[in-house]
MOPAC internal coordinates of N, CA, C and O (Angstrom, degrees):
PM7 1SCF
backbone

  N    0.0000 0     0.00 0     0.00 0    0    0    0
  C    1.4453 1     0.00 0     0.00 0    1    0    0
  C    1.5258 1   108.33 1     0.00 0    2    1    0
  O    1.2310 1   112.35 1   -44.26 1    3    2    1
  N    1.4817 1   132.04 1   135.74 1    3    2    1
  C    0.9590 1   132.12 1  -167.44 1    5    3    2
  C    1.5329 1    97.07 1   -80.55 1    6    5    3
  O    1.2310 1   120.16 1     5.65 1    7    6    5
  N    1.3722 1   117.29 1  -174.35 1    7    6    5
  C    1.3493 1   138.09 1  -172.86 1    9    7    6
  C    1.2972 1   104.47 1  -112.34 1   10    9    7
  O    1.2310 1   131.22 1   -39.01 1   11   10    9
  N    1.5501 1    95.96 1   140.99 1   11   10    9
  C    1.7539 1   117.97 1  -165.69 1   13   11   10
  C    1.6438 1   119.94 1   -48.23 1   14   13   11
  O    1.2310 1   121.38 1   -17.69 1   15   14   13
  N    1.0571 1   114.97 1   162.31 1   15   14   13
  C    1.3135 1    95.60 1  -172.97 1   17   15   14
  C    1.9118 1   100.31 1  -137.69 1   18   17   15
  O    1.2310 1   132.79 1   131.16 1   19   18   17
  N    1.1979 1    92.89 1   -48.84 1   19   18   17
  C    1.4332 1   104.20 1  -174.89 1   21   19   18
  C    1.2081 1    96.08 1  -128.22 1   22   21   19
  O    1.2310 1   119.11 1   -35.56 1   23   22   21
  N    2.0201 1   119.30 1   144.44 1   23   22   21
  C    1.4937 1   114.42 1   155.39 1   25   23   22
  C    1.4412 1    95.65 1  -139.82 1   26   25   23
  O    1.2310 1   115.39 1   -64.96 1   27   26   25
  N    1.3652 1   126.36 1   115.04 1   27   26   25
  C    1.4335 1   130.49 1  -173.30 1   29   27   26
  C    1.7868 1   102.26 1  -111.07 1   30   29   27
  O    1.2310 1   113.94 1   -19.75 1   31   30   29
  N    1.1506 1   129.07 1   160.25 1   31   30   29
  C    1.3549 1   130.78 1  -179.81 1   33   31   30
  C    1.8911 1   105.15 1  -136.71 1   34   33   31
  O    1.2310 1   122.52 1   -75.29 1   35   34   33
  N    1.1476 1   112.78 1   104.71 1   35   34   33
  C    1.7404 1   128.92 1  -173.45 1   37   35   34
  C    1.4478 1   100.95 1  -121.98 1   38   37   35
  O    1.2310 1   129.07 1   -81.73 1   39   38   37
  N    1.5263 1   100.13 1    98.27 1   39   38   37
  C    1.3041 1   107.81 1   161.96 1   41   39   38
  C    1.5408 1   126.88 1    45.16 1   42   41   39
  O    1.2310 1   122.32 1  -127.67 1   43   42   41
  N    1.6648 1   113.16 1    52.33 1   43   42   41
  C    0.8605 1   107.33 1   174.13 1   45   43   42
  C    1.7316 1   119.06 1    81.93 1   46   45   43
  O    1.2310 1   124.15 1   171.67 1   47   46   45
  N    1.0337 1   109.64 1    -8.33 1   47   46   45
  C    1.9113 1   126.51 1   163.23 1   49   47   46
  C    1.8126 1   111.30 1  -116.90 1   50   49   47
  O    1.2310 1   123.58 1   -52.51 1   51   50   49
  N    1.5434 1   110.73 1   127.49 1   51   50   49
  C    1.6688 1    93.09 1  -176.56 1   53   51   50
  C    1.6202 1    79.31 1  -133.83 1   54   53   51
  O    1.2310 1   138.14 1   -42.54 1   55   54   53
  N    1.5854 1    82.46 1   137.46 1   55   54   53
  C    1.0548 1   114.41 1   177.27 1   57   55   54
  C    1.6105 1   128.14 1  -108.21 1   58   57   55
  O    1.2310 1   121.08 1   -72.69 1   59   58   57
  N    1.3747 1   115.54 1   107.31 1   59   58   57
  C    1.8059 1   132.24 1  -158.65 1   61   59   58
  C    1.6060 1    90.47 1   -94.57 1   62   61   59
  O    1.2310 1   122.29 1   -55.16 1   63   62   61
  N    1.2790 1   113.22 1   124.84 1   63   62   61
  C    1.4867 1   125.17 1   147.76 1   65   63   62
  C    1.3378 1   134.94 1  -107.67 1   66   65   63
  O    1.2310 1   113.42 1   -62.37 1   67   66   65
  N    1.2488 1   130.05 1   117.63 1   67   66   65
  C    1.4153 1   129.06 1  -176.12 1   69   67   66
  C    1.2860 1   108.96 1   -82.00 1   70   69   67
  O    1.2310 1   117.07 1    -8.43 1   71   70   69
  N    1.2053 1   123.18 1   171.57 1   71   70   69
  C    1.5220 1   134.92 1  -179.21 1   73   71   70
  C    1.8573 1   119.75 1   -85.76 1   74   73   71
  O    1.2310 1   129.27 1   166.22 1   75   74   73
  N    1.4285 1    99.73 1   -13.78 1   75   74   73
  C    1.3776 1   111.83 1   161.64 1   77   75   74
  C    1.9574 1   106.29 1  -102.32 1   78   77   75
  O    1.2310 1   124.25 1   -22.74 1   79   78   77
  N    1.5064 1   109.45 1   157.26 1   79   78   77
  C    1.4573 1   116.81 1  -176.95 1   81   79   78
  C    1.8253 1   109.67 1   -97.03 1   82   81   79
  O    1.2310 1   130.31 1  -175.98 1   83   82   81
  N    0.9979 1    97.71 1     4.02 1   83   82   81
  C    1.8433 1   114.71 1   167.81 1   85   83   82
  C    1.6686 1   104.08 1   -73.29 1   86   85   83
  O    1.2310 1   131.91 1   146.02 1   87   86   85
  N    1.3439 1    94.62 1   -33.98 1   87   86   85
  C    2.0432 1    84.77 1  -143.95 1   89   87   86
  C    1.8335 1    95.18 1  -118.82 1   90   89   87
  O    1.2310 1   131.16 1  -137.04 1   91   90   89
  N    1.1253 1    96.07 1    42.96 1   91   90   89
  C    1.8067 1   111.91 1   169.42 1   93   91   90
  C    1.5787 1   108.27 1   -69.20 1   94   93   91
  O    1.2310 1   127.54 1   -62.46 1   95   94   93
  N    1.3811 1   103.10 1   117.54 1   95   94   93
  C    1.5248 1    99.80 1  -172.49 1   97   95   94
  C    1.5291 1   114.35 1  -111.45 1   98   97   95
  O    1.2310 1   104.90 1   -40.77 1   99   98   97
  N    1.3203 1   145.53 1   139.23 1   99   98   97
  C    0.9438 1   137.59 1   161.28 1  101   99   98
  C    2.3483 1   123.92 1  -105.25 1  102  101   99
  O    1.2310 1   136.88 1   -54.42 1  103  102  101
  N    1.5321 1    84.91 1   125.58 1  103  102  101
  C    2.2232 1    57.90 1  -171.66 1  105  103  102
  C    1.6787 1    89.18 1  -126.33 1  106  105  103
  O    1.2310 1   115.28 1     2.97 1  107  106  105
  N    1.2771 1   126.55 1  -177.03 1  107  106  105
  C    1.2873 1   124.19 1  -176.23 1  109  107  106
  C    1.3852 1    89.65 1  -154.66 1  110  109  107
  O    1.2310 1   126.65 1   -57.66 1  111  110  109
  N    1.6373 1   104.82 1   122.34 1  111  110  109
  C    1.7857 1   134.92 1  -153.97 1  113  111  110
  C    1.7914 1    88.57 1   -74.29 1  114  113  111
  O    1.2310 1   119.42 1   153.99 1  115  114  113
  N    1.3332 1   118.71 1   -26.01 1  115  114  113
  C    1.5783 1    90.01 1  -169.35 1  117  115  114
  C    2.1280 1   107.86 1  -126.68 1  118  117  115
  O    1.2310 1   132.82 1  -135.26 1  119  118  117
  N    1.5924 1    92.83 1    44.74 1  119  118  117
  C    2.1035 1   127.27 1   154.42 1  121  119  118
  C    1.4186 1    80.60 1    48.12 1  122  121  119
  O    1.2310 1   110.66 1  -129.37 1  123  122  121
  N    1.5560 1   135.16 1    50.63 1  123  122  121
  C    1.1310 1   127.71 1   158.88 1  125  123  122
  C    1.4275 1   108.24 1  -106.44 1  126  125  123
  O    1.2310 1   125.61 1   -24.08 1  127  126  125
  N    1.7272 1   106.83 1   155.92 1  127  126  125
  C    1.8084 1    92.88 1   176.31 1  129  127  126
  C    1.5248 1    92.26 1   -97.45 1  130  129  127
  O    1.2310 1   131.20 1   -40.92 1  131  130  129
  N    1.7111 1    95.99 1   139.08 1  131  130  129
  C    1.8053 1   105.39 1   176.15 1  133  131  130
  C    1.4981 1    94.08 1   -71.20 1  134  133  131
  O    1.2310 1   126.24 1   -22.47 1  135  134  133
  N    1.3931 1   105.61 1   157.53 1  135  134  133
  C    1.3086 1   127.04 1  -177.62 1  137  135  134
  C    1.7250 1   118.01 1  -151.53 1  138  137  135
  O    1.2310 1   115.30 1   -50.61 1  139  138  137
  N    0.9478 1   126.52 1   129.39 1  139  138  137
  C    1.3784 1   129.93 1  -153.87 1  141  139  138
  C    1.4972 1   109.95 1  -110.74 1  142  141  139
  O    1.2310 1   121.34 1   152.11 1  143  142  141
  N    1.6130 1   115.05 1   -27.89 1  143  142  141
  C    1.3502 1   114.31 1  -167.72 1  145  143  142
  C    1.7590 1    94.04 1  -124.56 1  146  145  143
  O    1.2310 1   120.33 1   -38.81 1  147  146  145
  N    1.4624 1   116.98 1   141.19 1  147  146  145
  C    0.8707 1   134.47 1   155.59 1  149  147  146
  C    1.9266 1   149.23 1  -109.24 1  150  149  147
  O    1.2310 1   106.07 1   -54.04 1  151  150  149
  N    1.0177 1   143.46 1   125.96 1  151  150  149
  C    1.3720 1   126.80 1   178.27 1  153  151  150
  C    1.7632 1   100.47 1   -83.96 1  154  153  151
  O    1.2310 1   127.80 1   -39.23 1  155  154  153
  N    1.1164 1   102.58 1   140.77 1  155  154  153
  C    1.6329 1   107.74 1  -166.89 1  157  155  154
  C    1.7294 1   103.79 1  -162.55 1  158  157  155
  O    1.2310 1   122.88 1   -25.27 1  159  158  157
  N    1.4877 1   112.09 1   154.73 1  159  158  157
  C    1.5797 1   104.31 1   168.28 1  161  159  158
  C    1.3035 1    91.67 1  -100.22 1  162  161  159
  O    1.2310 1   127.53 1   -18.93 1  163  162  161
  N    1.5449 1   103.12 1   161.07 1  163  162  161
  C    1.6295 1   155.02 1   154.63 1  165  163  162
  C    1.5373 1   126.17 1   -87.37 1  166  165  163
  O    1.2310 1   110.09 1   -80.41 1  167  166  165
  N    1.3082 1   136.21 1    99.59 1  167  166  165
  C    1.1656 1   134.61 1  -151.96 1  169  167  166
  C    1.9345 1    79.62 1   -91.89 1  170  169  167
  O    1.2310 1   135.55 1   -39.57 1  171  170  169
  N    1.7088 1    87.50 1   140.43 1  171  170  169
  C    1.1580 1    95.84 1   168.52 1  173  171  170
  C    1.7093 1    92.20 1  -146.34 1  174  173  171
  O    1.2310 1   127.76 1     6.42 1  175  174  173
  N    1.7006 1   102.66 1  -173.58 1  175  174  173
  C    1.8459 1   114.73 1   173.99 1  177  175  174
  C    1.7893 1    96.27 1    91.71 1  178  177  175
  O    1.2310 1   129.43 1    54.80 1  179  178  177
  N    1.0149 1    99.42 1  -125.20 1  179  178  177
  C    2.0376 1    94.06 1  -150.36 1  181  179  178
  C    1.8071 1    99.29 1  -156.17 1  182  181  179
  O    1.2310 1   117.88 1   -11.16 1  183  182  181
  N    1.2324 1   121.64 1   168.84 1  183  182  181
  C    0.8959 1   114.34 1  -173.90 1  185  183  182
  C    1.7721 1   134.61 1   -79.58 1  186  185  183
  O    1.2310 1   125.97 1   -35.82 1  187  186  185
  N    1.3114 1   106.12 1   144.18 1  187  186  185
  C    1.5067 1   111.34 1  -141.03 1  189  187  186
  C    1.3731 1   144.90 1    52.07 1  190  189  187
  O    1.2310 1   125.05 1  -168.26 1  191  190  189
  N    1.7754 1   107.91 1    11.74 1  191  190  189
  C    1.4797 1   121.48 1   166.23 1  193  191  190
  C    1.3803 1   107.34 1  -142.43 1  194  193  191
  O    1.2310 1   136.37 1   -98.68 1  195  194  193
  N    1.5110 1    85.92 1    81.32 1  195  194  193
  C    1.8658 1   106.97 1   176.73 1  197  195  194
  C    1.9529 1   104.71 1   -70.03 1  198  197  195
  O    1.2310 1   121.49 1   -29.66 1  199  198  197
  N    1.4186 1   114.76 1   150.34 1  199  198  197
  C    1.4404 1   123.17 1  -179.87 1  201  199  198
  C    2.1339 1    81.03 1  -139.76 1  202  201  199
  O    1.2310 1   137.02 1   -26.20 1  203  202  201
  N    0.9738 1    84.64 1   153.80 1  203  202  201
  C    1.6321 1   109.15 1   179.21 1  205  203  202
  C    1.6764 1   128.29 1  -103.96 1  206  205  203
  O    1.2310 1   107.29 1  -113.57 1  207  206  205
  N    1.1256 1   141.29 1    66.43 1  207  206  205
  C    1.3691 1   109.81 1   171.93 1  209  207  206
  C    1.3587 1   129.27 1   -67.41 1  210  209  207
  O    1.2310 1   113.11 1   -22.85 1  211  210  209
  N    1.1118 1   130.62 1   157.15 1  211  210  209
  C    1.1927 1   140.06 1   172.29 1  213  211  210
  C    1.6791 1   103.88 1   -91.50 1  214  213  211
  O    1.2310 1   130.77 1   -42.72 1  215  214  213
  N    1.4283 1    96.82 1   137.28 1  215  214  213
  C    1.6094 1    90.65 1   179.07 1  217  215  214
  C    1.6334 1   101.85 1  -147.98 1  218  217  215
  O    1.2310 1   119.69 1   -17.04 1  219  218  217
  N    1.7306 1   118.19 1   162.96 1  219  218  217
  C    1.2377 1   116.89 1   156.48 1  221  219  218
  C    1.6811 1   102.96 1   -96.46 1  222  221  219
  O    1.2310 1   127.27 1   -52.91 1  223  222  221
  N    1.4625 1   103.62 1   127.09 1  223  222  221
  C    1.3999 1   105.24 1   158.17 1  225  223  222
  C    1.4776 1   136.72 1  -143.24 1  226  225  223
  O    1.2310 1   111.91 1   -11.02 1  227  226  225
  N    1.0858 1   132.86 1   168.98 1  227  226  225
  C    1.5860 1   124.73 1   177.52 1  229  227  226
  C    1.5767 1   116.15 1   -48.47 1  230  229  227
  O    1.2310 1   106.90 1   -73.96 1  231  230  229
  N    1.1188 1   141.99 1   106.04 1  231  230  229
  C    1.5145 1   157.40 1  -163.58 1  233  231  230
  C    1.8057 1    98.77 1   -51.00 1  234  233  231
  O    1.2310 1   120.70 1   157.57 1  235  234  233
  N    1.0240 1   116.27 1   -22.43 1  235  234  233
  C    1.6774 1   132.71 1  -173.17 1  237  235  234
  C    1.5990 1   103.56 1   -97.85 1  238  237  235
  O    1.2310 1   114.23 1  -176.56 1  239  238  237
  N    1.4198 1   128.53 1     3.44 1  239  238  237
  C    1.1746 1    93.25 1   177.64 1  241  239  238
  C    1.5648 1    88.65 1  -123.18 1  242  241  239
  O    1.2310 1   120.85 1     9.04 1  243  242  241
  N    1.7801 1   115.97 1  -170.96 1  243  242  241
  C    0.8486 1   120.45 1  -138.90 1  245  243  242
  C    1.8698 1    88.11 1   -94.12 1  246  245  243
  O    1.2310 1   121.06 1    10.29 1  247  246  245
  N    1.8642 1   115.58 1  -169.71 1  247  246  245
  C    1.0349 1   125.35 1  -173.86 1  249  247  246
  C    1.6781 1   105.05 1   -52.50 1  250  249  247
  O    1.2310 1   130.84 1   116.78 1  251  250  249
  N    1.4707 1    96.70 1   -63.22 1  251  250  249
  C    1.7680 1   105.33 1  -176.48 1  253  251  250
  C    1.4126 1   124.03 1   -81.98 1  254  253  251
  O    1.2310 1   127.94 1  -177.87 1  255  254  253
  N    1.6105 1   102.32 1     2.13 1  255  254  253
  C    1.0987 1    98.88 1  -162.59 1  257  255  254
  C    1.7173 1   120.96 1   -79.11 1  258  257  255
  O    1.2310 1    99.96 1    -0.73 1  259  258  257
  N    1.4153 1   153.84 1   179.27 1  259  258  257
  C    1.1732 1   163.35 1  -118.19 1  261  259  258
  C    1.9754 1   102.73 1   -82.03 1  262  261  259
  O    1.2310 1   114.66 1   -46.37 1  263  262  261
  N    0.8377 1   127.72 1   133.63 1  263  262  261
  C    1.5215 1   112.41 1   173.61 1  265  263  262
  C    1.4298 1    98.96 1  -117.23 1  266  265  263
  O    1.2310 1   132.48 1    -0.55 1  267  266  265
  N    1.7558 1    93.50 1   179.45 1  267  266  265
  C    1.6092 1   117.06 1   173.87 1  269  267  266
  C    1.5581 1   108.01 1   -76.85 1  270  269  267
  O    1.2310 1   117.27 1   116.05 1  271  270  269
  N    1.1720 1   122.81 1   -63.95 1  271  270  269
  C    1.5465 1   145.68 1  -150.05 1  273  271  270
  C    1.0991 1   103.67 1  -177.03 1  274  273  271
  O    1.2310 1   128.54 1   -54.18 1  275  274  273
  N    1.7402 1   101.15 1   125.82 1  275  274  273
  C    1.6405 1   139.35 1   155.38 1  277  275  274
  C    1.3361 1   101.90 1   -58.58 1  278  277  275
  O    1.2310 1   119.97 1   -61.55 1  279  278  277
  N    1.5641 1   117.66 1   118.45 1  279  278  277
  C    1.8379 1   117.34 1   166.33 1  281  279  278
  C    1.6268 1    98.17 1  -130.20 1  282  281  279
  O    1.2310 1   123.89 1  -162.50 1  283  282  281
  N    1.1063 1   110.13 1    17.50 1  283  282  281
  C    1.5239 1    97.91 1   157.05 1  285  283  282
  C    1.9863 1   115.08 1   178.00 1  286  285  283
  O    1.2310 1   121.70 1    42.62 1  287  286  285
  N    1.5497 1   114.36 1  -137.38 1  287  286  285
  C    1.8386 1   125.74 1   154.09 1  289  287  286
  C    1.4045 1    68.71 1  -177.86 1  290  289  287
  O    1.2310 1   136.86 1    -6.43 1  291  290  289
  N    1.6127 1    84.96 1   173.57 1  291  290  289
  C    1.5914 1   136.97 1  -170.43 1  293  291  290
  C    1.6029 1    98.43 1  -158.68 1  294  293  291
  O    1.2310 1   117.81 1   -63.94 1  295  294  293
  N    1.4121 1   121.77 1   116.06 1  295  294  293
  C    1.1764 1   145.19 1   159.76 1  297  295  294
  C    1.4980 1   114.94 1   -87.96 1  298  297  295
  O    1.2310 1   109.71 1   -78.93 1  299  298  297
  N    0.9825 1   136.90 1   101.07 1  299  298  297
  C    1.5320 1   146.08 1  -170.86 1  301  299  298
  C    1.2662 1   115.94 1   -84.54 1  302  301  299
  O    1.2310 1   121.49 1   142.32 1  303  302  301
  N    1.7735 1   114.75 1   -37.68 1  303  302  301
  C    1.3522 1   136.94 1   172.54 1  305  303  302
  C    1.4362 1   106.07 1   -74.16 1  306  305  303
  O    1.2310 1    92.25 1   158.75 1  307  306  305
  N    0.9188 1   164.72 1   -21.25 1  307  306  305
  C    1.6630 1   159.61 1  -172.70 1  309  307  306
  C    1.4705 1    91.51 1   -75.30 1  310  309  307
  O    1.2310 1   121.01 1   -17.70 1  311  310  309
  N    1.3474 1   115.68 1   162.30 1  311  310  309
  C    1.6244 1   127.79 1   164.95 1  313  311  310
  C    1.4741 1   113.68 1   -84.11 1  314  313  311
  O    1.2310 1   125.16 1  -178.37 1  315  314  313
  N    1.3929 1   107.70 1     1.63 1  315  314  313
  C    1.6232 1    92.82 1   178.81 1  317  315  314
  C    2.0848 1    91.45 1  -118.03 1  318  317  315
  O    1.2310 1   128.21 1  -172.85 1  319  318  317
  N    1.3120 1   101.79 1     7.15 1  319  318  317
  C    1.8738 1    94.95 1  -170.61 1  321  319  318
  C    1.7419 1   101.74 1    41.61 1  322  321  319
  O    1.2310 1   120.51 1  -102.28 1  323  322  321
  N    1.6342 1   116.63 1    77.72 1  323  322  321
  C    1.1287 1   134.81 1   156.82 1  325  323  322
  C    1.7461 1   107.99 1   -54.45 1  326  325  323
  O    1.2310 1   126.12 1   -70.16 1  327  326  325
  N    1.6842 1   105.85 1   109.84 1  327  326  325
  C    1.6514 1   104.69 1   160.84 1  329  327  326
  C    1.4375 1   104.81 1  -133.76 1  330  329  327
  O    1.2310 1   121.06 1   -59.66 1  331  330  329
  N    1.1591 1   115.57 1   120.34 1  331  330  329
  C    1.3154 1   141.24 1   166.35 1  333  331  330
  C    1.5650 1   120.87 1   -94.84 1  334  333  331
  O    1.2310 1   119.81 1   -91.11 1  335  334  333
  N    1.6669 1   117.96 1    88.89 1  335  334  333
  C    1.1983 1   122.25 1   158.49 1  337  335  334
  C    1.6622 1   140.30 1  -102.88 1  338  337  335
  O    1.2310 1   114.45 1   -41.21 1  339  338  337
  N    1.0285 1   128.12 1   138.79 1  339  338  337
  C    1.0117 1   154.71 1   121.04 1  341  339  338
  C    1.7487 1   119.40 1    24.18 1  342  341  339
  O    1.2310 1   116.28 1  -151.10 1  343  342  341
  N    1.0966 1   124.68 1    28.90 1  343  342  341
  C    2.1421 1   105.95 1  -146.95 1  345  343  342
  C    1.3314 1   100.26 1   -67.90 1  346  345  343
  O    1.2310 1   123.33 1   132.27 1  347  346  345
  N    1.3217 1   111.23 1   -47.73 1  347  346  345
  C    1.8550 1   103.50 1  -158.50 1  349  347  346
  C    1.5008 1   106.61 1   -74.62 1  350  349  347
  O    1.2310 1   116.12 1  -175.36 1  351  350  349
  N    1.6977 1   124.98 1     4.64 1  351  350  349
  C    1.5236 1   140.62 1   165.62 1  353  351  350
  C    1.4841 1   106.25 1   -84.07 1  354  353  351
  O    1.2310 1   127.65 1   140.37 1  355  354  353
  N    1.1463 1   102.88 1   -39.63 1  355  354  353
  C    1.9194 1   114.97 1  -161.71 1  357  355  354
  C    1.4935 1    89.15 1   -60.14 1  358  357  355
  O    1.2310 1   132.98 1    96.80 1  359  358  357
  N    1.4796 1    92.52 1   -83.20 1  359  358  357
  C    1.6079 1   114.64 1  -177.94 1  361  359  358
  C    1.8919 1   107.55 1   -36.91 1  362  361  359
  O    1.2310 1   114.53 1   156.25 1  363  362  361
  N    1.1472 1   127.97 1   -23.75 1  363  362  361
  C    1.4563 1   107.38 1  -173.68 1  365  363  362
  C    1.5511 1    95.05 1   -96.48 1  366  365  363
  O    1.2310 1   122.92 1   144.44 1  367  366  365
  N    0.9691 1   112.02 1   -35.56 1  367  366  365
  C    1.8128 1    97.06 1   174.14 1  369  367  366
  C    1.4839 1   115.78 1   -85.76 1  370  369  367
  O    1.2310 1   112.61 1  -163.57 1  371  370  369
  N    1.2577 1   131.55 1    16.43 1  371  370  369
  C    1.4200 1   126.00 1   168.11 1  373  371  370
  C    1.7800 1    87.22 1  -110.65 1  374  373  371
  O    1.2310 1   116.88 1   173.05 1  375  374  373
  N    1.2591 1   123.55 1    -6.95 1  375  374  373
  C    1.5060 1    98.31 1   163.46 1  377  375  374
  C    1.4190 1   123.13 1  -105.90 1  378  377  375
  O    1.2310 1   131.57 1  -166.63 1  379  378  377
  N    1.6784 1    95.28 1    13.37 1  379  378  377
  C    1.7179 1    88.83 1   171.42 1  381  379  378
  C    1.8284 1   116.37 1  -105.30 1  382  381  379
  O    1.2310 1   141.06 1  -174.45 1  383  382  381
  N    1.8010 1    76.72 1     5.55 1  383  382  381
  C    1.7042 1    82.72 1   167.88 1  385  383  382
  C    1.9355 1   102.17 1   119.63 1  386  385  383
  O    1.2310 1   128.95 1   154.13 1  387  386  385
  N    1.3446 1   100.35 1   -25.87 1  387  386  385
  C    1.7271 1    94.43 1   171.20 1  389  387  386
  C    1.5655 1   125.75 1   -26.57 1  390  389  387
  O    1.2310 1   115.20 1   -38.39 1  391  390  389
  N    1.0857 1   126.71 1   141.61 1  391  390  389
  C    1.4704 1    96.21 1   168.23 1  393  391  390
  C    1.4825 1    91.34 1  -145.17 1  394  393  391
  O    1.2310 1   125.06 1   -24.39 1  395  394  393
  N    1.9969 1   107.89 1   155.61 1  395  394  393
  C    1.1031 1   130.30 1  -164.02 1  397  395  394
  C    1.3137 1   120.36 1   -90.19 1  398  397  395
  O    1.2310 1   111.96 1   -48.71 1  399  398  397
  N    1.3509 1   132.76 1   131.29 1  399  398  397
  C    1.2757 1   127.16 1   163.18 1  401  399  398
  C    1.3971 1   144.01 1   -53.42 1  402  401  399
  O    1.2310 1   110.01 1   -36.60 1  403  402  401
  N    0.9559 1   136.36 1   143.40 1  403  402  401
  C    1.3182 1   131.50 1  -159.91 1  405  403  402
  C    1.5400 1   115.53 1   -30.86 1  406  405  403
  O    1.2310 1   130.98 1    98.73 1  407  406  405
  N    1.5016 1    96.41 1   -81.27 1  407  406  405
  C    1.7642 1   110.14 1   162.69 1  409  407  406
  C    1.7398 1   121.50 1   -32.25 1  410  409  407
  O    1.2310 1   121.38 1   120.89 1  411  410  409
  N    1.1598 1   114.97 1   -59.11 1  411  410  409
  C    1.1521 1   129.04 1   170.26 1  413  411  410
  C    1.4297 1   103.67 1   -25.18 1  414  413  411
  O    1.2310 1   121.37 1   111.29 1  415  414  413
  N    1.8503 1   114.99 1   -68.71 1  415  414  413
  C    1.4738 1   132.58 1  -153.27 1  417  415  414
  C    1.6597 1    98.00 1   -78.35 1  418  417  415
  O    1.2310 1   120.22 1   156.91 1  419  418  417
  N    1.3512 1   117.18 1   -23.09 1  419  418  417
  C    1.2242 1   130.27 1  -163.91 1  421  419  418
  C    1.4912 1   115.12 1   -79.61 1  422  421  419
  O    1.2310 1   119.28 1   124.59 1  423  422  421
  N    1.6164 1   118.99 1   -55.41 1  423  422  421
  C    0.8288 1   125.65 1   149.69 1  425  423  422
  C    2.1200 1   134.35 1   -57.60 1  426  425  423
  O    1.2310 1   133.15 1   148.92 1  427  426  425
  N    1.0984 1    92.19 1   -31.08 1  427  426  425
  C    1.7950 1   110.80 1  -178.32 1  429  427  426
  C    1.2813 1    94.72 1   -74.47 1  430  429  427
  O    1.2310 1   109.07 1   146.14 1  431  430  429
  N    1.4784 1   138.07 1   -33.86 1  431  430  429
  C    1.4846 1   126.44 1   179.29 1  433  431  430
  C    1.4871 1    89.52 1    93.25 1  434  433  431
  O    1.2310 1   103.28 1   163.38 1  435  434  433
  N    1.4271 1   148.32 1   -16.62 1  435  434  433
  C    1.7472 1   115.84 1  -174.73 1  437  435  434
  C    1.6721 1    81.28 1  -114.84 1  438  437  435
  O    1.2310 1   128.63 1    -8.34 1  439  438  437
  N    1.6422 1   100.99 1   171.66 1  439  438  437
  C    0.8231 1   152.38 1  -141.97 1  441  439  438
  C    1.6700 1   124.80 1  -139.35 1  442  441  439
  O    1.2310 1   120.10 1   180.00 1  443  442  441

């Protein structure tokens, strides 16, 4: 193994460079897998009658901010808590690695 070349530390990702372009390493200081895309709700409706979409979006942006794809809502306010999902959407972006938020998984029933 060649000898170190670079060791920089960004926010919680450190990034090791070797002196050959083969042996580029990436490790993340706190043994989590980074993940970029998330399933998450979107508060939408007006005040004190929140409605929910479900969305895939970039894990970096904010609550409301821009998504990938609508795969469902969750109405919390109705008497029956209306949730309308998406499965054969869910399921293709949790196999490209998306992963769901607590609530999300909580309410969706998987795990």
């Amino acid at each position: 193994m060649s000898a170190l070349v670079i060791k920089k530390q960004l926010s919680g990702l450190v990034s090791i460079l070797y002196s050959s372009p083969q042996d580029i390493r990436y490790l993340n200081t706190t043994n989590q897998r980074i993940n970029m895309t998330m399933i998450r709700m979107t508060r939408m409706g007006r005040k004190k009658k929140p409605f929910y979409r479900i969305v895939v979006t970039d894990s970096r942006k904010r609550r409301d901010g821009g998504w990938i794809e609508s795969i469902g809502h969750y109405n919390p306010v109705s008497v029956n808590k209306d949730l309308t999902l998406d499965e054969e959407r869910l399921n293709y972006w949790i196999s490209v690695g998306a992963q769901m938020s607590p609530t999300v998984a909580r309410i969706s029933g998987k795990k």
